[in-house]
Backbone as XML, in Angstrom:
<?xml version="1.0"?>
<chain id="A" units="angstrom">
  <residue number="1" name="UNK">
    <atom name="N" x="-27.139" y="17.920" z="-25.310"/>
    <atom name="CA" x="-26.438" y="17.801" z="-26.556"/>
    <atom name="C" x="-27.406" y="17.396" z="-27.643"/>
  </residue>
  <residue number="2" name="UNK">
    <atom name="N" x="-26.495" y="17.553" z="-28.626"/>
    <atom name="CA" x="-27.919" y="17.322" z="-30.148"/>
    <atom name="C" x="-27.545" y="16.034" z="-30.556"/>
  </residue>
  <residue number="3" name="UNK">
    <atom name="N" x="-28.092" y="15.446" z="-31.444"/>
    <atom name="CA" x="-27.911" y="14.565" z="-31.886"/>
    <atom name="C" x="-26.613" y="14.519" z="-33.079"/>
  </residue>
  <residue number="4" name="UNK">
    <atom name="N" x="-26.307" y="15.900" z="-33.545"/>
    <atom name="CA" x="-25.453" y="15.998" z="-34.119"/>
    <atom name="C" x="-24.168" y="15.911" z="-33.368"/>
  </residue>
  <residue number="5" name="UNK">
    <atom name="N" x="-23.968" y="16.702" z="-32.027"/>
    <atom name="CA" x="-22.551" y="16.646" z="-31.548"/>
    <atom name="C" x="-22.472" y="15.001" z="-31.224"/>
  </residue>
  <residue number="6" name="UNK">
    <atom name="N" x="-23.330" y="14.101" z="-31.116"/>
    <atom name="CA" x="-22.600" y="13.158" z="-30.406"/>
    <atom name="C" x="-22.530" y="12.139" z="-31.815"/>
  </residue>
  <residue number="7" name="UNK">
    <atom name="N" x="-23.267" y="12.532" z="-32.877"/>
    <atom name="CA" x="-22.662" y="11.603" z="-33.653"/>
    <atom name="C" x="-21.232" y="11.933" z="-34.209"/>
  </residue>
  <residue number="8" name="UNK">
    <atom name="N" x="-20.705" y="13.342" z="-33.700"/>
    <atom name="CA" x="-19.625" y="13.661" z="-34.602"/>
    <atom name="C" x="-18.922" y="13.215" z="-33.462"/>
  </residue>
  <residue number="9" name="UNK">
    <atom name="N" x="-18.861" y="13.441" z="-31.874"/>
    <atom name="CA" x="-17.993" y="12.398" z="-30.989"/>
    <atom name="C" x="-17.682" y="11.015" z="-31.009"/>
  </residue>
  <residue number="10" name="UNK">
    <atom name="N" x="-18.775" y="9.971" z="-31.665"/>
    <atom name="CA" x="-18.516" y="8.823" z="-31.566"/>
    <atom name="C" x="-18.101" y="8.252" z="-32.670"/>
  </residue>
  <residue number="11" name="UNK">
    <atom name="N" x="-18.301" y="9.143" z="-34.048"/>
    <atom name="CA" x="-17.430" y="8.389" z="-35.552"/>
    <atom name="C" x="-16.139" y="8.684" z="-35.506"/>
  </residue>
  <residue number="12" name="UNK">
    <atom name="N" x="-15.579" y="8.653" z="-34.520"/>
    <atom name="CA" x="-13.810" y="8.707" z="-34.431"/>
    <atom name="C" x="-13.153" y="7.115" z="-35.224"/>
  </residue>
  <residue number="13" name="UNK">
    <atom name="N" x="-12.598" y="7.439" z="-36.573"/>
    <atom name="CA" x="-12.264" y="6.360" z="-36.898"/>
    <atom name="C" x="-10.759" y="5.834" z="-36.406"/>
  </residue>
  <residue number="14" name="UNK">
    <atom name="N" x="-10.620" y="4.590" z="-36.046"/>
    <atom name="CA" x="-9.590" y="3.987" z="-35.449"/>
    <atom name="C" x="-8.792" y="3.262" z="-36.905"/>
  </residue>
  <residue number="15" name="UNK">
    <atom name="N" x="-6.905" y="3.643" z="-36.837"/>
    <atom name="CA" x="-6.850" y="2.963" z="-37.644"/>
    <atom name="C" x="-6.898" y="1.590" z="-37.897"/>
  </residue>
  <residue number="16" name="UNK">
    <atom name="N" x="-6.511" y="1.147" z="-38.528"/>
    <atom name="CA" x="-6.817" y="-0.956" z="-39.074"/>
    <atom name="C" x="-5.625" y="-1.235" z="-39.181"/>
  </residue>
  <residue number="17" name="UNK">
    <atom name="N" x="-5.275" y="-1.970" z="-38.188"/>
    <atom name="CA" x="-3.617" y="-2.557" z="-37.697"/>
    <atom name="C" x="-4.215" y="-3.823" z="-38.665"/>
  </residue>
  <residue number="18" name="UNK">
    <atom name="N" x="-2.962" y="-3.885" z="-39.552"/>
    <atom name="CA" x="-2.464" y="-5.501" z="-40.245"/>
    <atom name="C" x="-1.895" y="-6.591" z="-39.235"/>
  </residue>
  <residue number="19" name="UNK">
    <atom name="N" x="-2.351" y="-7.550" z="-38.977"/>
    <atom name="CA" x="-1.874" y="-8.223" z="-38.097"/>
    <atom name="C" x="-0.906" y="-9.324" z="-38.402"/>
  </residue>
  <residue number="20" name="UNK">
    <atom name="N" x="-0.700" y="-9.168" z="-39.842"/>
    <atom name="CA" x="0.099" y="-10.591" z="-40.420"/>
    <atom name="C" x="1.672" y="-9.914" z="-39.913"/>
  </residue>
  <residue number="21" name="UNK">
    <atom name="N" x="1.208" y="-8.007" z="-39.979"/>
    <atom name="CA" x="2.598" y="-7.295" z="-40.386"/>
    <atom name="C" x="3.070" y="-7.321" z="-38.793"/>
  </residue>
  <residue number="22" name="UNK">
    <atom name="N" x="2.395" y="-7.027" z="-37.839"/>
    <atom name="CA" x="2.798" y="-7.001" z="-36.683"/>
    <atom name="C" x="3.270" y="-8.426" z="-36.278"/>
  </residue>
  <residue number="23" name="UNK">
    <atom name="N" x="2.444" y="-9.384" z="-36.197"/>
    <atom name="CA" x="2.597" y="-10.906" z="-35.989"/>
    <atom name="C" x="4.518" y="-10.974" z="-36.409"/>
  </residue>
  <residue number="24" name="UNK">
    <atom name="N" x="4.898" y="-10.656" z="-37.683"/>
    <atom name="CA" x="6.053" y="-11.027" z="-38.058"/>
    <atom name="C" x="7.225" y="-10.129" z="-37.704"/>
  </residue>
  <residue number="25" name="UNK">
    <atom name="N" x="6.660" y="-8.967" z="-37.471"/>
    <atom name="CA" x="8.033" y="-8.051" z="-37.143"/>
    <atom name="C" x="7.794" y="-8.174" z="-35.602"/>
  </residue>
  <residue number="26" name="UNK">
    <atom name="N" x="7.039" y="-8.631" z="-34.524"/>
    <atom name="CA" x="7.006" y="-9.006" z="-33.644"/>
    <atom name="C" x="8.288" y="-10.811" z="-33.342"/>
  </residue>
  <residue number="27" name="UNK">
    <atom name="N" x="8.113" y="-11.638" z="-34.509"/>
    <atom name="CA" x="8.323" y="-12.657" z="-34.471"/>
    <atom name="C" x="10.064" y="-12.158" z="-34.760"/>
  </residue>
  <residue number="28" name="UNK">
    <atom name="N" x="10.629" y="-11.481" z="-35.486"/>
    <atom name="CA" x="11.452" y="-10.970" z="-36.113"/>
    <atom name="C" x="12.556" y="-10.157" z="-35.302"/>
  </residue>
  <residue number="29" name="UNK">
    <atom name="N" x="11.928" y="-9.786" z="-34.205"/>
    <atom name="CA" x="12.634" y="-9.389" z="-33.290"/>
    <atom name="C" x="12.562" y="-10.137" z="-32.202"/>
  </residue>
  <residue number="30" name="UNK">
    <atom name="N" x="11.850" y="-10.964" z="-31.665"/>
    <atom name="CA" x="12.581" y="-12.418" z="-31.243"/>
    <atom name="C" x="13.106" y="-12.694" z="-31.423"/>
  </residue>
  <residue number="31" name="UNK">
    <atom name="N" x="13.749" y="-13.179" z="-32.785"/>
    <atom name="CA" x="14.434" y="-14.128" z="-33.784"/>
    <atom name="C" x="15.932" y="-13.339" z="-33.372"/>
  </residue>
  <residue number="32" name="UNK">
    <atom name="N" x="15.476" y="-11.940" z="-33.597"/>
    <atom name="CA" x="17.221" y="-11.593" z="-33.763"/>
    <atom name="C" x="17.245" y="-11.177" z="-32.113"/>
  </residue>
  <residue number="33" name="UNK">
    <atom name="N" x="16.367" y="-11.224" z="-31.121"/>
    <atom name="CA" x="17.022" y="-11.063" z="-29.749"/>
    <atom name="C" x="17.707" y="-12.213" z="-29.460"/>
  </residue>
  <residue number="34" name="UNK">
    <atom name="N" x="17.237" y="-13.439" z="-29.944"/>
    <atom name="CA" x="17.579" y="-14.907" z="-29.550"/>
    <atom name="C" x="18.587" y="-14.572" z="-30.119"/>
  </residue>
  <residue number="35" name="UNK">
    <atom name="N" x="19.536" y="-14.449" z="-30.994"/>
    <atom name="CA" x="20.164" y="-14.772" z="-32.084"/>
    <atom name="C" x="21.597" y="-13.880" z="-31.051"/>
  </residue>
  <residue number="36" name="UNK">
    <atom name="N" x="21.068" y="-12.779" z="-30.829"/>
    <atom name="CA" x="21.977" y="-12.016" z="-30.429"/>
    <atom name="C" x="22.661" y="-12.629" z="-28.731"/>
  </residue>
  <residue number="37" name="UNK">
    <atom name="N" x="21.078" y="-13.378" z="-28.140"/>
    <atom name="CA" x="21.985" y="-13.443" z="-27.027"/>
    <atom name="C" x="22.908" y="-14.551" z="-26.978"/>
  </residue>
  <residue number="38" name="UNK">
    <atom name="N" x="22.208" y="-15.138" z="-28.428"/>
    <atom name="CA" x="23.539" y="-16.639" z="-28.123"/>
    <atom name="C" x="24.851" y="-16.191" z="-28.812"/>
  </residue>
  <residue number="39" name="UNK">
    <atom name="N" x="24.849" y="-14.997" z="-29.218"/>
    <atom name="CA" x="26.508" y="-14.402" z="-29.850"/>
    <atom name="C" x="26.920" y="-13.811" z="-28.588"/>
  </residue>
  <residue number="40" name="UNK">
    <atom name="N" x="26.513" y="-13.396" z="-27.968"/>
    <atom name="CA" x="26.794" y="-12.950" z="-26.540"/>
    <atom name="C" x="27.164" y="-14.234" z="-25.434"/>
  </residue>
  <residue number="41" name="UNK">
    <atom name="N" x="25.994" y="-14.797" z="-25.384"/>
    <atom name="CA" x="26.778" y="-16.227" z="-24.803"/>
    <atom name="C" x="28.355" y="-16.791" z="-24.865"/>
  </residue>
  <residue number="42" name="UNK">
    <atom name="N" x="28.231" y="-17.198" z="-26.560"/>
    <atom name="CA" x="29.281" y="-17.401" z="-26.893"/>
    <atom name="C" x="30.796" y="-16.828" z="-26.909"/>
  </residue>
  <residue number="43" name="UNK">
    <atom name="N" x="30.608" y="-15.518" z="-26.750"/>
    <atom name="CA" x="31.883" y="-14.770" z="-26.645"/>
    <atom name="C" x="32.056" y="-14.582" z="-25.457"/>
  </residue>
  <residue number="44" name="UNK">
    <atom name="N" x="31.345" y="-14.618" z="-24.516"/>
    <atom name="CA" x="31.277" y="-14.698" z="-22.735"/>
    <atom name="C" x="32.347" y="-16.288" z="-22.341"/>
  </residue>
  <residue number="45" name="UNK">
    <atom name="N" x="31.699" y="-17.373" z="-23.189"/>
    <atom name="CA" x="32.194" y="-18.469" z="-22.851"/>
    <atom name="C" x="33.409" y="-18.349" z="-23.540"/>
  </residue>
  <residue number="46" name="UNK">
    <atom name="N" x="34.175" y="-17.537" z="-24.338"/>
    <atom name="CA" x="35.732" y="-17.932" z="-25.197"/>
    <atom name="C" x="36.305" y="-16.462" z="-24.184"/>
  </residue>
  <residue number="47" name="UNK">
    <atom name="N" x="35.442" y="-15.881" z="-23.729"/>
    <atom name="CA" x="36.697" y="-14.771" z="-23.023"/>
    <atom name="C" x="36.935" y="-15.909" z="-21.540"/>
  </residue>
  <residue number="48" name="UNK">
    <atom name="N" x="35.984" y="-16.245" z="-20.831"/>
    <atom name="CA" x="36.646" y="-16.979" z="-19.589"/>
    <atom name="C" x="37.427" y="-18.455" z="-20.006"/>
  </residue>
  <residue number="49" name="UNK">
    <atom name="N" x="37.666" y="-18.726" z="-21.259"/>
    <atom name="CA" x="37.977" y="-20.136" z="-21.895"/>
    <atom name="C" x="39.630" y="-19.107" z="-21.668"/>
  </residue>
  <residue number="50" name="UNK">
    <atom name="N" x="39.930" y="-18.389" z="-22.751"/>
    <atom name="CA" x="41.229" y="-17.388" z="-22.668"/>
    <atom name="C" x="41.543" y="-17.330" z="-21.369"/>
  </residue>
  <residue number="51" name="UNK">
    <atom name="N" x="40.942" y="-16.311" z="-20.115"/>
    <atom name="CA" x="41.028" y="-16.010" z="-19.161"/>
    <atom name="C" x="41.761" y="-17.865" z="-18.605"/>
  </residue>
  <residue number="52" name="UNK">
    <atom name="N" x="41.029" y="-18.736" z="-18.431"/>
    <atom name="CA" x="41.747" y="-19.736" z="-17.778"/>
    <atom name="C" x="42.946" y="-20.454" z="-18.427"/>
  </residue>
  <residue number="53" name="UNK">
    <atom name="N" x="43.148" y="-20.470" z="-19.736"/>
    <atom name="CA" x="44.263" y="-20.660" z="-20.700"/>
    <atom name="C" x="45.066" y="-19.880" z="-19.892"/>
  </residue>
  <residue number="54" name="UNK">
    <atom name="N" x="44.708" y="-18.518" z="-20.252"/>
    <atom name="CA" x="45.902" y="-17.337" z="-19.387"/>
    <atom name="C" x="46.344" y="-17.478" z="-18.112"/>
  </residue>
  <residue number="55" name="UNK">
    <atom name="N" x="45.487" y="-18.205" z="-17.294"/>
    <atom name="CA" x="45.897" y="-18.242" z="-15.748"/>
    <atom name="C" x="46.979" y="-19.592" z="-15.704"/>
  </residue>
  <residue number="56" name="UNK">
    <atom name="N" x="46.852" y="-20.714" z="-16.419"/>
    <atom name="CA" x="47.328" y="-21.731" z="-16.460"/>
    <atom name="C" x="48.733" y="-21.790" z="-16.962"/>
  </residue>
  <residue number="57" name="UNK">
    <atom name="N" x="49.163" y="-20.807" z="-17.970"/>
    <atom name="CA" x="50.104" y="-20.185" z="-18.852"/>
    <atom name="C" x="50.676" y="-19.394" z="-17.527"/>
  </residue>
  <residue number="58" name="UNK">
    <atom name="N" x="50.336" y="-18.463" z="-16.476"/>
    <atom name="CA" x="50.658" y="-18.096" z="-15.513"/>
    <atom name="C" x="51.700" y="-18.379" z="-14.705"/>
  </residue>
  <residue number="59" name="UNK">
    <atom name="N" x="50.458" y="-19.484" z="-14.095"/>
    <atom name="CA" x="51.352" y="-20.274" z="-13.026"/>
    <atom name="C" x="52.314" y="-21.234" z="-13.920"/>
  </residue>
  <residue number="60" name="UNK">
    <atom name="N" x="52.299" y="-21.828" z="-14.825"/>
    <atom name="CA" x="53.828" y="-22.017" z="-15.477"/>
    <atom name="C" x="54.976" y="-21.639" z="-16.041"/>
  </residue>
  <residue number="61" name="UNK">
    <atom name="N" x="54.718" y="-20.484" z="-16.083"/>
    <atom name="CA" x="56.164" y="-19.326" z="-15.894"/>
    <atom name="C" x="56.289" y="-19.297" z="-14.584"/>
  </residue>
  <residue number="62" name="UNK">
    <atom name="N" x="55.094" y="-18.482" z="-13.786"/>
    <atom name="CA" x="55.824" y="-18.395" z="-12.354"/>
    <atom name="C" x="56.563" y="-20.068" z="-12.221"/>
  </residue>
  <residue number="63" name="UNK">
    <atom name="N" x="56.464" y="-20.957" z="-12.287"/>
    <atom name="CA" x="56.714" y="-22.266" z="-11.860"/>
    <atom name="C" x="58.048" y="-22.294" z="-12.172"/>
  </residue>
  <residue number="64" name="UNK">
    <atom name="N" x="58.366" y="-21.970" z="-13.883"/>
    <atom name="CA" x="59.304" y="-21.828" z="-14.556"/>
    <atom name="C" x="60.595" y="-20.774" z="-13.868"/>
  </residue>
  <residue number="65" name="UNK">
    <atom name="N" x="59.957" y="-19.802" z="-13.704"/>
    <atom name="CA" x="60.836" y="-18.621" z="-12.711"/>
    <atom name="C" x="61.574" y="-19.038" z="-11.473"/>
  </residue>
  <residue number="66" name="UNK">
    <atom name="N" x="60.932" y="-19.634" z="-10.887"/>
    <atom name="CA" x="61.362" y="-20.309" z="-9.537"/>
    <atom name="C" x="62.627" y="-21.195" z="-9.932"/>
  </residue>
  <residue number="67" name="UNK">
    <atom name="N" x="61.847" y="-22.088" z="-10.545"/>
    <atom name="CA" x="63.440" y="-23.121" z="-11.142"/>
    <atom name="C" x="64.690" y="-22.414" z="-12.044"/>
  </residue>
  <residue number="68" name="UNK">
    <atom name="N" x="64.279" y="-21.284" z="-12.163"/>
    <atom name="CA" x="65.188" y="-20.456" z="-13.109"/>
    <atom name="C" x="66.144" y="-19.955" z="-11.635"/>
  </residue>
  <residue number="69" name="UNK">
    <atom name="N" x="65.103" y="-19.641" z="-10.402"/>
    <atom name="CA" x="65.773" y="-18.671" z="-9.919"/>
    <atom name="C" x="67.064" y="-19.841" z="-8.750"/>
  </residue>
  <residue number="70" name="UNK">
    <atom name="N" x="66.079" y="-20.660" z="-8.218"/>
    <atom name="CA" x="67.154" y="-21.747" z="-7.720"/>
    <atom name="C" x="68.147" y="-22.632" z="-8.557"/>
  </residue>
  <residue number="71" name="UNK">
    <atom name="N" x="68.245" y="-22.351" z="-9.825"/>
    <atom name="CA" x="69.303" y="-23.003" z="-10.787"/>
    <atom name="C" x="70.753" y="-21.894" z="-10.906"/>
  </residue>
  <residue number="72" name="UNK">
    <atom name="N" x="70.048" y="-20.730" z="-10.642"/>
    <atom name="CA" x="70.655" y="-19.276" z="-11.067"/>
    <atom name="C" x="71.820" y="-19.438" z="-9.701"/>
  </residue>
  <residue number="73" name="UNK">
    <atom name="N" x="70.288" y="-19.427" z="-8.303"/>
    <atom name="CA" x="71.608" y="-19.630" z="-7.345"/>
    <atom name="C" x="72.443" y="-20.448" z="-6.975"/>
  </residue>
  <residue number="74" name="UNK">
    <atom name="N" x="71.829" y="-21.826" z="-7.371"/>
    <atom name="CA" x="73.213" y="-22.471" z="-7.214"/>
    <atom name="C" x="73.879" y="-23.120" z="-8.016"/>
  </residue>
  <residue number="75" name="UNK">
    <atom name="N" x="74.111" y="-21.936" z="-8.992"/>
    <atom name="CA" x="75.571" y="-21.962" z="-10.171"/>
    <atom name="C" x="75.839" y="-20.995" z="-9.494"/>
  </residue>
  <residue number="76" name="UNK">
    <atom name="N" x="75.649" y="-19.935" z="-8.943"/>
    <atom name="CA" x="76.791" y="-18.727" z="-8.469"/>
    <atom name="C" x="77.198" y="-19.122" z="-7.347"/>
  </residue>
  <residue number="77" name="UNK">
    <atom name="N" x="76.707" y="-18.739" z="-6.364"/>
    <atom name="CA" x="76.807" y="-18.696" z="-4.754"/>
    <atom name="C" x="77.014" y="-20.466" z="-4.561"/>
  </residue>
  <residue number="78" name="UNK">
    <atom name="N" x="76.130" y="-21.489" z="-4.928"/>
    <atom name="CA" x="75.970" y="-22.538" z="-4.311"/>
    <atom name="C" x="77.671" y="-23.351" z="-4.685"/>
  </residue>
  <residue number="79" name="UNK">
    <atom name="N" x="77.632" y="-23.136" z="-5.885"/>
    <atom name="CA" x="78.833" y="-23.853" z="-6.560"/>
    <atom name="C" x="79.948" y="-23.508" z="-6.115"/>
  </residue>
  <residue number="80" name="UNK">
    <atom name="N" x="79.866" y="-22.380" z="-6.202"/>
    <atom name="CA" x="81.076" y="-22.026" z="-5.175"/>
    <atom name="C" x="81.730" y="-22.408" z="-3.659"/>
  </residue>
  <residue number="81" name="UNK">
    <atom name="N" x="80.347" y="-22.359" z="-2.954"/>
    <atom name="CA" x="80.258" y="-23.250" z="-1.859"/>
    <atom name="C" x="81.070" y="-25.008" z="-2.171"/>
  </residue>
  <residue number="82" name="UNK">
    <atom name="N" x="80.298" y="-25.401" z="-2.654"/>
    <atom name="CA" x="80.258" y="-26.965" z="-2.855"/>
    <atom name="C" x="81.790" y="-26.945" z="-3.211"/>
  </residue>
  <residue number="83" name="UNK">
    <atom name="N" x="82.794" y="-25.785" z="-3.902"/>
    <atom name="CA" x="83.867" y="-26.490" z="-4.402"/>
    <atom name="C" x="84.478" y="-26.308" z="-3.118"/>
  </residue>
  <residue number="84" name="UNK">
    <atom name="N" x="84.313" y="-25.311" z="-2.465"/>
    <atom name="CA" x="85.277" y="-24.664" z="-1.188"/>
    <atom name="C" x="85.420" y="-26.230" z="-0.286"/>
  </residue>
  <residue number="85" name="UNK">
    <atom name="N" x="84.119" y="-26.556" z="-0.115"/>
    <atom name="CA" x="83.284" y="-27.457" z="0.865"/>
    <atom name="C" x="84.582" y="-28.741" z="0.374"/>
  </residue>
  <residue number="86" name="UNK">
    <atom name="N" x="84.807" y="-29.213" z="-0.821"/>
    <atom name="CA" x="85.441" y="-29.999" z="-1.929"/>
    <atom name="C" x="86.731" y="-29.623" z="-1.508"/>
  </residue>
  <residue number="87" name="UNK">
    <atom name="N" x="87.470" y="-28.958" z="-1.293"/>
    <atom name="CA" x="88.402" y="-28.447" z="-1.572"/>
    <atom name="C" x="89.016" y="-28.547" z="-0.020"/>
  </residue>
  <residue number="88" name="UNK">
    <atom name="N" x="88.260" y="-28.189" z="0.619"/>
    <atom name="CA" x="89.030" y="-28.277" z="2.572"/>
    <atom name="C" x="88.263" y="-29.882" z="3.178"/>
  </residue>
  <residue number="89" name="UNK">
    <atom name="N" x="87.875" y="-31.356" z="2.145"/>
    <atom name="CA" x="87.678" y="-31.777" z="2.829"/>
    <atom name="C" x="86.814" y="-32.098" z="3.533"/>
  </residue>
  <residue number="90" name="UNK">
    <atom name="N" x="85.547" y="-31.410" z="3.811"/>
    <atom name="CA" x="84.640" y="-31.693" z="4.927"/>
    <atom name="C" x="83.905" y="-32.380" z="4.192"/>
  </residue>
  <residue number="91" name="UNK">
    <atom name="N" x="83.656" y="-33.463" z="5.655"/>
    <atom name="CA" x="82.349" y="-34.250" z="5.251"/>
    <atom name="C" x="81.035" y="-34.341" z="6.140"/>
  </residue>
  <residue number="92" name="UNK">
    <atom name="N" x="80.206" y="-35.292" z="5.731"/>
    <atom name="CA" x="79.068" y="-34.922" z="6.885"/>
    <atom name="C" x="78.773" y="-35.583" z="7.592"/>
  </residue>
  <residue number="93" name="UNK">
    <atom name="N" x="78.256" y="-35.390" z="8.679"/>
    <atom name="CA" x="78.543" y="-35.735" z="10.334"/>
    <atom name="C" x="77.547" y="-36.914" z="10.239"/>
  </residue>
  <residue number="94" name="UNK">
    <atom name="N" x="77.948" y="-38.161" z="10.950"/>
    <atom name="CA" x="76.901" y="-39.076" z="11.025"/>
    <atom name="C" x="76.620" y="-39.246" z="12.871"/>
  </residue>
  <residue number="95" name="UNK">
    <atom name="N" x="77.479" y="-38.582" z="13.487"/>
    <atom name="CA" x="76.158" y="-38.501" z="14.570"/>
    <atom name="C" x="76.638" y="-37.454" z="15.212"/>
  </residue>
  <residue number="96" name="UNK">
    <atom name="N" x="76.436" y="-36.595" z="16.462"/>
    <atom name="CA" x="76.673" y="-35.441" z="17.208"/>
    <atom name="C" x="76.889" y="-36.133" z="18.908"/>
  </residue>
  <residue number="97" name="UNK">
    <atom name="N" x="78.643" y="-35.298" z="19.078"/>
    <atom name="CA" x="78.654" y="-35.940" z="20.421"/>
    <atom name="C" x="79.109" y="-34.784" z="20.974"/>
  </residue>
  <residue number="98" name="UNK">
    <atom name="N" x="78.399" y="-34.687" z="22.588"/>
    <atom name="CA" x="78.419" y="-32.941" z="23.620"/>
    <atom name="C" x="79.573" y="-33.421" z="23.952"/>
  </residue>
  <residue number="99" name="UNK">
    <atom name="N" x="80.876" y="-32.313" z="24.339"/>
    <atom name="CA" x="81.229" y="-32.270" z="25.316"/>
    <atom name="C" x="80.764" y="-31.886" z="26.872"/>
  </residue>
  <residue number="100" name="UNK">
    <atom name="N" x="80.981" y="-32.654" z="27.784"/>
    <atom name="CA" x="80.773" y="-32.848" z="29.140"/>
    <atom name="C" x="81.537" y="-31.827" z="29.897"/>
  </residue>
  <residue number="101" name="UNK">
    <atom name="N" x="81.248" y="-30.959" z="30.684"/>
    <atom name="CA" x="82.007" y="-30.253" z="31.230"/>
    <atom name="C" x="81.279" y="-30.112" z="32.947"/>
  </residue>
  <residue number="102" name="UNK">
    <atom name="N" x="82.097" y="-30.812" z="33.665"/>
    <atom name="CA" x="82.708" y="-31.051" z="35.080"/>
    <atom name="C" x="81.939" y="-29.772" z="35.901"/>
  </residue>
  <residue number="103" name="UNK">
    <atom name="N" x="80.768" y="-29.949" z="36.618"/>
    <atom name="CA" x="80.234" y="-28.408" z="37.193"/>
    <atom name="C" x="81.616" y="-27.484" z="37.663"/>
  </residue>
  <residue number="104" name="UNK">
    <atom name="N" x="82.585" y="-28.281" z="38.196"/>
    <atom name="CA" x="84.093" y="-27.680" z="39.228"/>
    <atom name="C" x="84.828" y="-26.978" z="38.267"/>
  </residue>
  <residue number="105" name="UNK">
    <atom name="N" x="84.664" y="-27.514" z="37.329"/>
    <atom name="CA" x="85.868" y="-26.727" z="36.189"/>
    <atom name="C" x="85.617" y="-25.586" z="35.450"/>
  </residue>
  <residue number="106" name="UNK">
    <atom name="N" x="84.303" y="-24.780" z="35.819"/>
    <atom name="CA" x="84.092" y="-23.410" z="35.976"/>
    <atom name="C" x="84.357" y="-22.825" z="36.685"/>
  </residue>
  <residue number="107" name="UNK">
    <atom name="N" x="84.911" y="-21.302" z="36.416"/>
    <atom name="CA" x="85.210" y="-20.246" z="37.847"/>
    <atom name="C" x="83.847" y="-19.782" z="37.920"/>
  </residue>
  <residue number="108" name="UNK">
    <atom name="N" x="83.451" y="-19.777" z="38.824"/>
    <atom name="CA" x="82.117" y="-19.075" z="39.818"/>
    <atom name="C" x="81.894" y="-17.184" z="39.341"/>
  </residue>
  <residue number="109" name="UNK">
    <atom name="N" x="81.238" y="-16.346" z="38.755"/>
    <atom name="CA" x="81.173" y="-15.229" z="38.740"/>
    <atom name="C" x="80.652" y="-14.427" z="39.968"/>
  </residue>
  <residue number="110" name="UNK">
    <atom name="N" x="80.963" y="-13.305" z="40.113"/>
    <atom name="CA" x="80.840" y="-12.505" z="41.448"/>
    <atom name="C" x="79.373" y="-12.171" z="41.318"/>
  </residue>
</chain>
């Protein structure tokens, strides 16, 4: 090679990076990744905040339902009972006595 081709290979000029400009739009998108993940954070922590509000709100209807549903039955069915029950008298047993029955006083099957 001549002295000419290799000086025209090696004056390849490189451009001249500003470094104040990179330094800050480097810094700048930190700034707003940080920024973003704590808005993300934050709405992560108010959807499972809801989510357990909601579960808690849940189980106190179901809770509510139940007492709805044993109040329901006994105004229909139960009350009815209780007046019949009221009405012929019966009361409740304070102790339980067997009748005894005599082995002899069965007939024997074939």
């Amino acid at each position: 090679m001549t002295t000419t081709a290799l000086r025209y290979s090696v004056d390849i000029d490189f451009p001249k990076v500003n470094w104040k400009i990179v330094c800050f739009a480097s810094f700048s998108v930190c700034a707003a990744l940080l920024l973003y993940y704590v808005w993300q954070v934050n709405h992560l922590t108010q959807g499972t905040y809801m989510i357990s509000n909601y579960e808690k709100q849940i189980s106190q209807l179901s809770e509510e339902k139940k007492n709805l549903e044993v109040g329901f039955a006994e105004s229909g069915f139960l009350s009815g009972v209780q007046q019949k029950i009221r009405a012929l008298n019966f009361q409740k047993t304070a102790s339980v006595k067997y009748i005894q029955i005599p082995a002899n006083a069965l007939a024997k099957a074939k």
